[in-house]
C-alpha positions in Angstrom: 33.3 -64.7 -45.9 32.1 -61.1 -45.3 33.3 -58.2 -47.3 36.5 -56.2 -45.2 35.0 -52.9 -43.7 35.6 -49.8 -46.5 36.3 -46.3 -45.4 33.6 -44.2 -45.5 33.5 -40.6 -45.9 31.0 -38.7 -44.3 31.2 -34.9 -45.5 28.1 -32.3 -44.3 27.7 -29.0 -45.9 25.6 -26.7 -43.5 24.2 -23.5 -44.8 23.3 -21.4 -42.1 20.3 -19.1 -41.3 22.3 -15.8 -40.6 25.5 -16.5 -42.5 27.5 -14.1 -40.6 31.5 -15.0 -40.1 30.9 -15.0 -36.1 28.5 -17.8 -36.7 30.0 -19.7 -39.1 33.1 -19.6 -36.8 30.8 -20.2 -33.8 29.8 -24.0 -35.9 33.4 -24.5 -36.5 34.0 -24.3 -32.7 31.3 -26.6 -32.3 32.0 -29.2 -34.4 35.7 -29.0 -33.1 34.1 -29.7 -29.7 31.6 -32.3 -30.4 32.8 -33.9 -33.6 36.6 -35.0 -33.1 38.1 -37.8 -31.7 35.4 -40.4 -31.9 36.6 -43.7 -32.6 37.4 -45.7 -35.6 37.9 -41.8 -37.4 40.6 -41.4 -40.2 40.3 -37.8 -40.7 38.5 -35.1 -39.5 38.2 -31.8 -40.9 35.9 -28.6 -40.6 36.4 -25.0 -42.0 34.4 -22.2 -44.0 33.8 -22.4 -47.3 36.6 -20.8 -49.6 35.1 -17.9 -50.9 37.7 -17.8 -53.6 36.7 -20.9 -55.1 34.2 -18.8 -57.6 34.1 -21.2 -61.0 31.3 -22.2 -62.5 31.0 -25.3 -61.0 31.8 -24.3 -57.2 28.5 -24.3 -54.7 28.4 -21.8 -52.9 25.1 -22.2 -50.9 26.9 -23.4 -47.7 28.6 -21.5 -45.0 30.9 -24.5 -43.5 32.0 -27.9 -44.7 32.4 -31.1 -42.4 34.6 -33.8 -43.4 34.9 -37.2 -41.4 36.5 -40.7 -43.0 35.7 -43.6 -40.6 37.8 -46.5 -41.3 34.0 -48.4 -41.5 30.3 -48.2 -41.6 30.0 -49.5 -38.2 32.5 -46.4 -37.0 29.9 -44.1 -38.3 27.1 -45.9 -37.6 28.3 -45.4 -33.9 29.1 -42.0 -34.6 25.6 -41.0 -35.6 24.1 -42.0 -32.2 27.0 -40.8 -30.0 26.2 -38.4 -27.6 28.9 -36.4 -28.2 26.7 -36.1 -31.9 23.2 -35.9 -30.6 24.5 -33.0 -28.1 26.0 -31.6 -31.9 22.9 -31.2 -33.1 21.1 -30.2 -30.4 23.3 -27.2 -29.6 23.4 -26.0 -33.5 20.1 -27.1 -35.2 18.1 -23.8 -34.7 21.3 -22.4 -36.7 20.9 -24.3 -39.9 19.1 -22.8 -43.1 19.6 -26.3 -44.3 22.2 -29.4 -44.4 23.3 -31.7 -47.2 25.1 -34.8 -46.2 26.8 -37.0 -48.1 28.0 -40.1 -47.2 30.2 -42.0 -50.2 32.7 -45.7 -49.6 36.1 -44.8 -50.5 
């Protein structure tokens, strides 16, 4: 008997080459309009990093956070080759200093 499906959260942290607020804004409206309502998605969530949050421990090498909980690998898994994606990161790539993406079973 295979294993039930897990969430999975899939959480990006771009950093971007001119880290101006109109730009990160600009990435926020993107993933807003490419990144939401895909199916088989728990959550969704994208914003500017919290410039307050100044411990020790905080990054602070990224501009804007993306968080995404599929209710399964296979939600993701279609995620990532969606159009809706690939359009994503063909309208924003130029913009990116660099990503980090982690993707963790909850």
């Amino acid at each position: 008997m295979p294993d039930a499906p897990r969430p999975l959260a899939h959480v990006v942290f771009f950093t971007l080459k001119d880290r101006t607020s109109e730009n990160v804004q600009k990435l926020i409206d993107s993933c807003q309009e490419h990144l939401t309502g895909h199916e088989g998605t728990l959550f969704y969530g994208a914003g500017p990093r919290g410039e307050e949050f100044d411990r020790p421990v905080n990054d602070s090498e990224y501009d804007v956070g993306l968080h995404v909980i599929f209710d399964s690998k296979a939600s993701q898994d279609a995620y990532q080759g969606h159009e809706r994606h690939q359009q994503f990161i063909a309208a924003n790539k130029e913009s990116w200093a660099q990503i980090r993406v982690f993707d963790t079973y909850l």
